[in-house]
N, C-alpha and C positions, 0 to 999 in steps of 0.2 A: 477679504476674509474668505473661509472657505465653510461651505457647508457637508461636511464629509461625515460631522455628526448626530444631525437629523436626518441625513439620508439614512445612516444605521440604524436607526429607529424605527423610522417608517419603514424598513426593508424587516425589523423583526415583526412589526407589529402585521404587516402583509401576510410573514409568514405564519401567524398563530391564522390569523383570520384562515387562512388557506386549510390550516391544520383542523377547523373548530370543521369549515363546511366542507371538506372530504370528509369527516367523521358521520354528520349527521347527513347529508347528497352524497354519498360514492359516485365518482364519475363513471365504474365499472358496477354492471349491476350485481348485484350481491346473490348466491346461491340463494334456493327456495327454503330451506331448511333456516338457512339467516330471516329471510322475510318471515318465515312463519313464527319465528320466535319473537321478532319484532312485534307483530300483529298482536302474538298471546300476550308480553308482558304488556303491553298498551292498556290492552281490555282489561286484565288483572288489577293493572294501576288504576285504569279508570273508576272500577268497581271497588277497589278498596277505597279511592277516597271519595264515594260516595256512603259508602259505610264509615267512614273513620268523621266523615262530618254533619251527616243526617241517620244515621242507622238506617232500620227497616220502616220504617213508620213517614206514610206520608208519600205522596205521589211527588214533594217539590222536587228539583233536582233532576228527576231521574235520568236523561238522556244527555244533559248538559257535560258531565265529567267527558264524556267519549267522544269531543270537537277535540281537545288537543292527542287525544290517540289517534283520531282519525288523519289530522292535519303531519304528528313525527310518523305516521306507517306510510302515507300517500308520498311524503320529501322520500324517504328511505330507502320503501320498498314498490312503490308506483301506485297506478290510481286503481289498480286489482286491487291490490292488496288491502289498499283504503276504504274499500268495502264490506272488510271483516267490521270492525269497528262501528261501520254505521249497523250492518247485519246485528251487529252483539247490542250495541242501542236499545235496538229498537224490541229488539227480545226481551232485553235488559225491562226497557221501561214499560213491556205490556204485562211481564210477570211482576213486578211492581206495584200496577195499578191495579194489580186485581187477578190476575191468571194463576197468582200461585194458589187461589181460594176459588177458581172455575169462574169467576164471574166474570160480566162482558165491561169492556171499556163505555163510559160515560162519552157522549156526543165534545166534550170538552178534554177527555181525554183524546182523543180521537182527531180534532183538530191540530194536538200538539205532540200525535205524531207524524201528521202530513206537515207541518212546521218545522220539525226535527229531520226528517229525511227530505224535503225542498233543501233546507240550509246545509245539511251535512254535505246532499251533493254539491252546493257550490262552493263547498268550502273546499272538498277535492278534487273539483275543478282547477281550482288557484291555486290549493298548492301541489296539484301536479304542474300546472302552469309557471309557479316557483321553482320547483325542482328542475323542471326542463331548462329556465333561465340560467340557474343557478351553475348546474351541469356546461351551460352552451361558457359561460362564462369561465369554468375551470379547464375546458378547453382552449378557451381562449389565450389565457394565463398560461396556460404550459406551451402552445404554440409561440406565445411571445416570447418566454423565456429561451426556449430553444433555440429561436430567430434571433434572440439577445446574443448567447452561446456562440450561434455561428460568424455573427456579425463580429463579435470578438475572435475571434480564430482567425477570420479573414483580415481584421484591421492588423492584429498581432503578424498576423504572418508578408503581409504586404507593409508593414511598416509602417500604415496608416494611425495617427494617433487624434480622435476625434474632440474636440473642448469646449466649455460655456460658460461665456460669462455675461450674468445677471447684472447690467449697468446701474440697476435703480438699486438694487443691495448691494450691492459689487462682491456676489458670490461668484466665484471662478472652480467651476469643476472639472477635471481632467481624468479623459480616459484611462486606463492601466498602459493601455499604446502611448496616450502622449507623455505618461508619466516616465514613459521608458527611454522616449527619446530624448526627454528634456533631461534624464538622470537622476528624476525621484524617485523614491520606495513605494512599492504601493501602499502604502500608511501613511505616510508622511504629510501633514498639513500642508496648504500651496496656496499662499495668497498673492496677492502684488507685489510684494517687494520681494518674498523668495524668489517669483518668478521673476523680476527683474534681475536678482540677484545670479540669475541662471545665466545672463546674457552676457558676452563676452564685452566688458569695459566700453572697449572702441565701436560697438555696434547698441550700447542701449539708448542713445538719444536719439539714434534713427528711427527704431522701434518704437521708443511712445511717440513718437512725433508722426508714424506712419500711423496709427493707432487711433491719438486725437484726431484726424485729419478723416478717416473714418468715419469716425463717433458723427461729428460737429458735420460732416456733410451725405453721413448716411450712405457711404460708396462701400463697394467690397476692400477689405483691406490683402495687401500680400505682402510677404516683405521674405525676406532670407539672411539668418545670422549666424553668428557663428557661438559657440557656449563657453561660459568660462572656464570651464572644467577639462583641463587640457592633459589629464591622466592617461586618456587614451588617443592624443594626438588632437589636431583640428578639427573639430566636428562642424556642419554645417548642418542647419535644422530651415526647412520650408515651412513656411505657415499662410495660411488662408484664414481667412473668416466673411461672414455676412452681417451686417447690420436690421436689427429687425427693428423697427418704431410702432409707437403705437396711431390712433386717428390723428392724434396732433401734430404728427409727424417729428415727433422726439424718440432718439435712441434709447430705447429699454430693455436691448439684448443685442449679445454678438455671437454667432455662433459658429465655427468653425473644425481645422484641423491642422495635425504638422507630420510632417514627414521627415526623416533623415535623406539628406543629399550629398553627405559628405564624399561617396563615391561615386558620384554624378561630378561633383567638384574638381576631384580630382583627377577622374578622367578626363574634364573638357582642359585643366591643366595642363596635360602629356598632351592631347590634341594642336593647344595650339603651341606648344613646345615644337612639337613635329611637325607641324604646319608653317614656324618660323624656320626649323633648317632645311625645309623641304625649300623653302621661298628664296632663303640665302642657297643653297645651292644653285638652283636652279636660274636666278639672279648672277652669281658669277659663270656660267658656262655662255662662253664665245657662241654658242646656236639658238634659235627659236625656238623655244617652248609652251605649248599652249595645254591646257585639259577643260574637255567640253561635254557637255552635258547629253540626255540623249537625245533633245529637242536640236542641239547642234552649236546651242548656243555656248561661246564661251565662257568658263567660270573662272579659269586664271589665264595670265599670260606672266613670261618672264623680262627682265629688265629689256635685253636680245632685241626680242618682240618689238617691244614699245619703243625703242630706239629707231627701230629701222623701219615701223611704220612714223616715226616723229611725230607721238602722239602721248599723253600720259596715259594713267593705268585704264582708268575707267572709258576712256573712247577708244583704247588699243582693247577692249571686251565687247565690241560692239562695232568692230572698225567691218567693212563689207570688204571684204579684199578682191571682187568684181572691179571694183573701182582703181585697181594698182597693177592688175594681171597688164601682159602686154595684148593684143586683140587680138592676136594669130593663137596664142595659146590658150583664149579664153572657151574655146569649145571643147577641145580634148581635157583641159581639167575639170571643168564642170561634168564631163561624164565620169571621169575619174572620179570623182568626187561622189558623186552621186551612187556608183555601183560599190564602192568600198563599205560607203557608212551603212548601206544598204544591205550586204553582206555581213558587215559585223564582226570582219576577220581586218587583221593586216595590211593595209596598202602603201602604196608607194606612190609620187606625185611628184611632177618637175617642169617647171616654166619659169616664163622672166617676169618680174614683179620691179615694183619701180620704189624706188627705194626713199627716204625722208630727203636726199639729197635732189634726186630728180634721175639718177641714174636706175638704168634698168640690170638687175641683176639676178644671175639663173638660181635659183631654189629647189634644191631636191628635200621632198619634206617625206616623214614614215611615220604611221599614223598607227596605232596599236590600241583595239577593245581593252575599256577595261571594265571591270567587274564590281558589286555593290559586296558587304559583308555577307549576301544573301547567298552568291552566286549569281544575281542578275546582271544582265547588261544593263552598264550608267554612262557609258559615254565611250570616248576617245581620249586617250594620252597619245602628243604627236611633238615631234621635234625636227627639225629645218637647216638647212644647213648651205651653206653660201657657195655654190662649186663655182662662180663665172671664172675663175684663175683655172680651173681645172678642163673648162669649156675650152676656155681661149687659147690653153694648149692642145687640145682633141683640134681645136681648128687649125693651129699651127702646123701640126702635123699632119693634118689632114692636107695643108698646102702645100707642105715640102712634099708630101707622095706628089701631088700633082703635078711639082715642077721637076721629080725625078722621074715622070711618067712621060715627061717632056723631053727630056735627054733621051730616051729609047736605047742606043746600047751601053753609051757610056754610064746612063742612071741603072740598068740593068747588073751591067758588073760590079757596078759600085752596091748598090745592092746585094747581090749574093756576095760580096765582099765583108758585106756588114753583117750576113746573115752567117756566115763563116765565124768569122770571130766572135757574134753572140751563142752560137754554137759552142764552142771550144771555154765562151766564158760558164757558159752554163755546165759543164764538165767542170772545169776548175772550181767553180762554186760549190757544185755540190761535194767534190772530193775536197773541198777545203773545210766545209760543214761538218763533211762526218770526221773528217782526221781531227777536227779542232773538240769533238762533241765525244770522240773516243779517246782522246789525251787527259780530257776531263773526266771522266768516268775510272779510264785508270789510276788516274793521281789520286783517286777518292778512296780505289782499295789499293791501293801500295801504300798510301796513308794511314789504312786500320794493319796493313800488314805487317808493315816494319812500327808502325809505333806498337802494337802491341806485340812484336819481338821483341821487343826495345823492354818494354816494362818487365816481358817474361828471364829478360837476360838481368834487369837491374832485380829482380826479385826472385832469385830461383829458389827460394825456399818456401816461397808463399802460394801453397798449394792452391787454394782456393782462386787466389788471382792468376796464375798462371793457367787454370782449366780456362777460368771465363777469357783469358788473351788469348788461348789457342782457339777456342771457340768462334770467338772474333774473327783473326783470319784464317780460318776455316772459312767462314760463312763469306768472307770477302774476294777470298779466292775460288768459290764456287760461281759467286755472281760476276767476277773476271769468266769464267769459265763460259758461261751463258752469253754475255757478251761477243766475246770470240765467237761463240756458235753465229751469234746475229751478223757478223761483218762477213765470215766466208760463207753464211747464206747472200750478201749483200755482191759479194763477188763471183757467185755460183760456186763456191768451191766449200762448199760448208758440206763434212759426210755427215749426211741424214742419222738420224737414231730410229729408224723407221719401226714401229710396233702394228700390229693389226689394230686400229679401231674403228670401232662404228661408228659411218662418218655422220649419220643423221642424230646419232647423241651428240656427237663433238657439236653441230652446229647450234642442237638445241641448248645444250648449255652456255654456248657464246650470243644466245639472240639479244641479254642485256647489255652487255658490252657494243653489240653491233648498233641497238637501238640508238644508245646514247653518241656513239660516232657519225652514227646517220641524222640526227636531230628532229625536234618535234616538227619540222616544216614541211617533212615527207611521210608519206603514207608507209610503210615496211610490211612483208606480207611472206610468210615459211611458207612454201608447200612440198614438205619431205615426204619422196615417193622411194626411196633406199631401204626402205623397211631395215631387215636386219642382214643387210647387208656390208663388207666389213671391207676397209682398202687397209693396206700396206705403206704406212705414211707416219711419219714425225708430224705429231699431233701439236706442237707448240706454231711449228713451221707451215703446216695445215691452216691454224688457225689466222697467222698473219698474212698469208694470202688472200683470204676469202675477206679478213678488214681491208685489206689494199681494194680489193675489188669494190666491196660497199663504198666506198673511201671515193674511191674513180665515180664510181656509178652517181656518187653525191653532187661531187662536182660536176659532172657533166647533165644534171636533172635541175631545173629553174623548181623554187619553191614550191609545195603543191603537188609534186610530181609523186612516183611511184617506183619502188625501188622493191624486187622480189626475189628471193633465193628460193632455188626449184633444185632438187636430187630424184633421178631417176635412172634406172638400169640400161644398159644400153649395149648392141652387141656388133661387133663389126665383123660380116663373115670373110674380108677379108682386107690386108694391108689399107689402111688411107694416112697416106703421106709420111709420117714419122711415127705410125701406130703401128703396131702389130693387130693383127686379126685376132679375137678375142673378147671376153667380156669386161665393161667399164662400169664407172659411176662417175654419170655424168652431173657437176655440181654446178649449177650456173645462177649468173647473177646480173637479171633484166633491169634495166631504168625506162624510162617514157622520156630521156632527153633528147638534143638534139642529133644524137646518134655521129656516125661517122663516111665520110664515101670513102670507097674503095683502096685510093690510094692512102689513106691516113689508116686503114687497119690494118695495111698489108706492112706496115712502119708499124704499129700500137708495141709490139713487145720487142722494139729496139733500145737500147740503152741509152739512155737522155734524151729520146724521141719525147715529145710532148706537146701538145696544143693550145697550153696555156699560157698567158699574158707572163712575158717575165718577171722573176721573182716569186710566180705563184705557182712554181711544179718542176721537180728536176726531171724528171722523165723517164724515174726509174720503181715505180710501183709496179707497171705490169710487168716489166722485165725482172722484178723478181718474183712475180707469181707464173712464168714461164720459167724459169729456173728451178722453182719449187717444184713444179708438174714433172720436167722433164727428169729432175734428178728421181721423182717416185715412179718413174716409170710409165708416166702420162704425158698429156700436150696440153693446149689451149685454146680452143674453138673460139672464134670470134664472128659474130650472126647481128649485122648492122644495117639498115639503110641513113640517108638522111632525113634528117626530119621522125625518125621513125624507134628513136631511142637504139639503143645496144644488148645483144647479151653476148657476155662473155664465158664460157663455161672452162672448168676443168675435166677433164679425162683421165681418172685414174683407176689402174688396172683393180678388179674384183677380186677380193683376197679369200680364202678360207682362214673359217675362225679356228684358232687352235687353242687345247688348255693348257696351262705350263704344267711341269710336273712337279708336284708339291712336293717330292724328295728332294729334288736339283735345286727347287729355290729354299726348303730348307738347310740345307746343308753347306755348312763354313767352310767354306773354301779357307779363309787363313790358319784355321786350328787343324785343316785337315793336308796342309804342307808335309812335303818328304823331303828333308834336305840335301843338296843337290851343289855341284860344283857347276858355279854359273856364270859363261864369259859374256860380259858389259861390254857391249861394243856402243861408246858414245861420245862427241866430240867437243858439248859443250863441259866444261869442267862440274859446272855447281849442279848442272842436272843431275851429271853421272855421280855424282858425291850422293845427289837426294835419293836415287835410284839404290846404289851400292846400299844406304841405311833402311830402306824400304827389305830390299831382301834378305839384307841381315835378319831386321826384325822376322821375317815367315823363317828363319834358320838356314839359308844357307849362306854357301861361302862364296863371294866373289873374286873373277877373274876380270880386272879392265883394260879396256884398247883403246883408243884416240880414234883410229880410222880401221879403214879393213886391211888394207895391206899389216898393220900392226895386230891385226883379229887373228889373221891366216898364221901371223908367225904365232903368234899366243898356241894356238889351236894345233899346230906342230909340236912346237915342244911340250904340252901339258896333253896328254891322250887321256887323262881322268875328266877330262869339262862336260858335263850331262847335258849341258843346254845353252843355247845362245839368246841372249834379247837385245837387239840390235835396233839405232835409229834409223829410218829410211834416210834420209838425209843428212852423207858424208860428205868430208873434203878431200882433196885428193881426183876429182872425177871418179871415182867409184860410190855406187847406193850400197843404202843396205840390203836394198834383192838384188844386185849381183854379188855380196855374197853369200845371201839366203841361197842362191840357185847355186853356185861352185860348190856349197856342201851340200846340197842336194842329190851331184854326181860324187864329189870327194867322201864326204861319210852321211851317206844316208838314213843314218838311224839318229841321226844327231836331230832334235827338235829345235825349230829355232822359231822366234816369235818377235814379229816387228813393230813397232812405233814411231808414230811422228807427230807432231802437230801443225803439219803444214798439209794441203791437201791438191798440190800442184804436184809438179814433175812425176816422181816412179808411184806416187801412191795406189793410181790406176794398174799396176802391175805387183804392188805387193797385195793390192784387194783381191788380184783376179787369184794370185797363186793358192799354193793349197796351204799358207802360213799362217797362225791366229795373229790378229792385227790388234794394235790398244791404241785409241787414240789419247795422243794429251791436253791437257792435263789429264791424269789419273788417280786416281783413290789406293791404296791398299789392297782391297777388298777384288776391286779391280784386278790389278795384279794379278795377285794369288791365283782371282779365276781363270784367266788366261795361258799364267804356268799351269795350272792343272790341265788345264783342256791340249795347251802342245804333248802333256807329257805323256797323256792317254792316246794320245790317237794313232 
């Protein structure tokens, strides 16, 4: 049963009582103006109803009516106040006996007003002594309530729902919290069988039977169920309670609370969800697995593990691996061991350990901090991994040097015999890598190029898909373009796009890039001392140098180490080596590894030179950050000892800043064409077709050649041709600057303007001449500008 409706009862009948005595006790003291009005209707009252029940006649009475005026002024207005009333008394009862007629009071009168004012004051004594209680008491009562309020706010808000049930009535009352968890209404009656009725099927005969079991031996009960009410999914409710008995030691109360733990539930679900694929994974990998605690001890091991110490789970968590080390390695891993977990970082560990078989085999193990959801350090995750197969050929090898070291010249030439053909294979390799790496790159946009000609030629009415397939290979024949740029950088023959920029913005914008190349294992550190100072450089080409360097400085720096880009101004007042005397910006880039001697720097920017383990470095990174320098007009400094890390710097010449001219780069070149009779000297057919529609589009008229000797005759019989654009590279043995130069003596007012996209043979000669060059591929735009600028000059 529940008692929810004498609790309402008693909760109104509190609150009249509350309401009766702040009326007649204020717990705030009331203005004087209040009190005094108090005080007058008291005496008023008092004196009327001594007139309204004795009149004027007769001394009985007199003082008597003014105890209950005195006793509501003392509760109301204090024990001051309560002294009007006895003052008014005793005035009252001497003009009574006789003052209002001048006569004196009788010795009998006169005892009973020392009678009257003895009792009056202890009568305002008390009940000032009531009002103070009375007062302490309604502070009490609102302190509690408050304390109720809060304590509610707090259950409500922490999901706390607090309940009681009276065993000898079996009245069950529940908080508005527990009401809430369990999914009653605050109104709603809740007796035993509702609240059974709340319990999900499968879990109520756990419940009373946790319950009974309680009751009958007087123990805390706890229990965890789930509700039946599955409208908003599985709920899980926690409940507590205490048994209270009386002297007999019989249960006469339970008293408790419940909680929702539905999202405690179903977190520790995903938990160990994730704890079973974290186990099976970790259970199929061929390596050693272990995660330990910060005490040291381990908390998991994987199957790996427990196989190869030939022990089950729980003694492979507490196995002492002292006991399996071989005895030569037992000193250097226990320091190993010791300064790693000690540090808190990273380490690394490798010895012979003796395996479930009886065989001793080498263990290289990597032991990695891990972290709590806090951010605290909780231990070590670490994994192991079997090399003796990998040992045993380091030693194999190690013997065949020995027995080649034995031979003396015949091991010697055999040797540099073998270092010949790994030479030459490393060559092959790496030009097999990039031819195979650049076949596939092309076939990706000749893929969007021709399919989306393809669609543009099956749909040429379909405006809209035809912009988006032009668009297409547009975009795919620009990154064709970029590519090219990257391969005759790759073979030094790539012409630079060189613009002035600031090299110390260029580097600060790449320091995420470079971070992320360089990895969290190293320390990275800018100190850009270039100010605003500007070189003369292809900023794309720029930038893949200074990664190659990071890139080298990485690999040549053991973890831990330090890797530093420094730019500073620099002057050389005269010639050093392949410099000119002059001002540079020297950009370099220091590591802390183990640097290089002499004879391996003086090789560092050879082509395929390299010092690493084959397979791990063609030997062409610095050799194209020395291609890059020298093509901008700089070199390559390299500042080594052993042991003593490296820096590599670039030198490149100090440029002045200049600002373009906002007329020249606003102005269209293709709208601003003057049509012109123009001989196309070119040999590939489908170029010269692309070329001939190119200059049509800007308006003029084409004249084409094959080769030069077919140019020269064009240029004979046609005396109207304004201009020639000619590719460098003809057949025939004749270029295009020889015969950019024959018209140069034959008709010198003729403009002629060269192209190629190859950057070998006469390019070095049509760059130096005084002819505007276009390199290809080309744009339109391009174009245009190029004929404008031969036709002005």
């Amino acid at each position: 049963m529940s008692h929810d409706a004498p609790s309402s009862i008693s909760k109104e009948r509190e609150r009249l009582h509350g309401l009766i005595s702040a009326w007649v006790i204020p717990t705030v003291p009331p203005p004087a103006w209040r009190c005094a009005a108090a005080a007058v209707i008291a005496v008023a009252a008092a004196i009327l109803m001594r007139f309204a029940l004795l009149g004027l006649s007769g001394g009985v009475g007199a003082t008597q009516p003014f105890f209950p005026a005195m006793v509501l002024v003392t509760l109301y207005a204090g024990w001051r106040w309560g002294l009007v009333p006895i003052a008014c008394g005793a005035a009252f009862g001497w003009w009574l006996w006789g003052g209002r007629y001048g006569e004196a009071m009788s010795e009998d009168e006169i005892a009973t007003m020392v009678i009257f004012l003895t009792s009056a004051a202890v009568t305002t004594v008390v009940a000032e002594g009531l009002r103070g209680a009375v007062q302490g008491l309604a502070r009490a009562r609102l302190e509690q309530r408050d304390a109720e309020v809060r304590l509610e706010v707090v259950q409500s808000a922490a999901g706390v729902g607090p309940w009681d049930w009276d065993i000898v009535t079996d009245t069950l009352h529940l908080s508005p919290s527990a009401r809430r968890n369990l999914g009653f209404s605050p109104e709603e009656p809740v007796d035993w069988p509702r609240m059974n009725a709340a319990i999900h099927p499968d879990d109520r005969q756990m419940v009373t039977d946790n319950i009974r079991t309680s009751v009958r031996q007087g123990e805390a009960c706890e229990v965890e169920f789930r509700l039946a009410d599955l409208s908003q999914g599985e709920r899980w409710i926690h409940a507590r309670g205490q048994v209270l008995q009386n002297e007999a030691g019989r249960a006469i109360r339970m008293v408790g609370l419940n909680f929702d733990v539905t999202k405690r539930r179903r977190d520790d679900e995903r938990l160990r969800e994730s704890e079973a694929r974290f186990r099976s994974l970790a259970d199929s990998a061929p390596a050693l697995m272990w995660v330990s605690r910060v005490d040291g001890q381990r908390e998991f091991v994987n199957r790996a593990y427990a196989d190869f110490a030939g022990v089950d789970y729980d003694a492979a968590l507490s196995l002492d691996w002292r006991t399996r080390l071989d005895p030569e390695d037992l000193p250097g891993i226990l320091k190993g061991q010791i300064a790693g977990e000690g540090s808190r970082k990273p380490f690394s560990l490798e010895g012979r350990y003796r395996r479930a078989d009886g065989q001793m085999r080498w263990l290289k193990s990597f032991s990695q901090p891990r972290l709590d959801p806090g951010g605290a350090f909780a231990g070590f995750i670490g994994i192991a991994f079997d090399i003796t197969d990998a040992k045993q050929a380091e030693a194999d090898l190690a013997g065949v040097n020995e027995l080649l070291a034995d031979r003396v010249e015949a091991a010697v030439a055999e040797r540099d015999a073998a270092q010949a053909a790994l030479f030459q294979s490393q060559k092959l390799e790496a030009i097999g890598q990039l031819t195979g790496g650049v076949a596939h790159d092309f076939n990706n946009l000749l893929t969007v190029i021709i399919g989306a000609l393809d669609v543009v030629d099956r749909n040429p009415a379909d405006e809209a898909r035809r912009n988006r397939m032009i668009a297409a290979a547009m975009a795919a024949a620009k990154r064709g373009e970029k590519l090219t740029q990257h391969l005759l950088a790759f073979a030094r023959r790539q012409p630079l796009r060189p613009e002035v920029c600031r090299i110390d913005r260029l580097i600060a914008e790449s320091e995420d890039l470079l971070r992320r190349a360089l990895g969290d294992a190293y320390s990275f550190h800018l100190r850009l001392g270039g100010g605003v100072r500007n070189a003369l450089v292809d900023s794309s080409q720029f930038e893949a140098a200074l990664l190659n360097l990071v890139v080298n400085a990485r690999d040549a720096t053991p973890a831990g180490g330090e890797v530093t880009i420094e730019t500073r101004p620099v002057t050389l007042p005269k010639p050093v080596g392949e410099l000119p005397a002059g001002q540079y910006l020297r950009i370099a880039v220091r590591d802390t590894g183990s640097g290089m001697d002499a004879e391996t720097a003086a090789r560092a920017v050879e082509p395929f030179f390299t010092t690493k383990p084959p397979g791990e470095g063609t030997g062409l990174g610095l050799s194209q950050v020395y291609g890059f320098a020298r093509q901008s007009g700089g070199s390559v400094d390299i500042e080594t000892r052993p042991g003593q890390g490296a820096t590599i710097a670039m030198l490149l010449p100090i440029a002045a800043a200049t600002d373009p001219d906002a007329s020249e780069a606003a102005f269209d070149h293709v709208a601003g064409q003057v049509p012109a009779r123009v001989l196309l000297v070119e040999d590939d057919p489908q170029v010269a077709e692309l070329v001939d529609a190119m200059l049509h589009d800007l308006g003029h008229t084409v004249v084409r050649a094959g080769g030069v000797d077919e140019a020269l005759d064009r240029l004979n019989a046609d005396k109207t041709i304004e201009l020639v654009l000619s590719d460098v590279i003809m057949p025939g043995g004749r270029s295009g600057v020889d015969l950019a130069e024959h018209l140069a003596t034959a008709r010198p007012g003729l403009p002629v303007v060269l192209c190629s996209g190859y950057t070998g043979g006469d390019q070095g000669r049509a760059q130096a001449g005084a002819w505007p060059f276009l390199s290809k591929p080309f744009s339109l735009d391009s174009l245009a500008r190029v004929l404008t600028e031969a036709r002005v000059r």
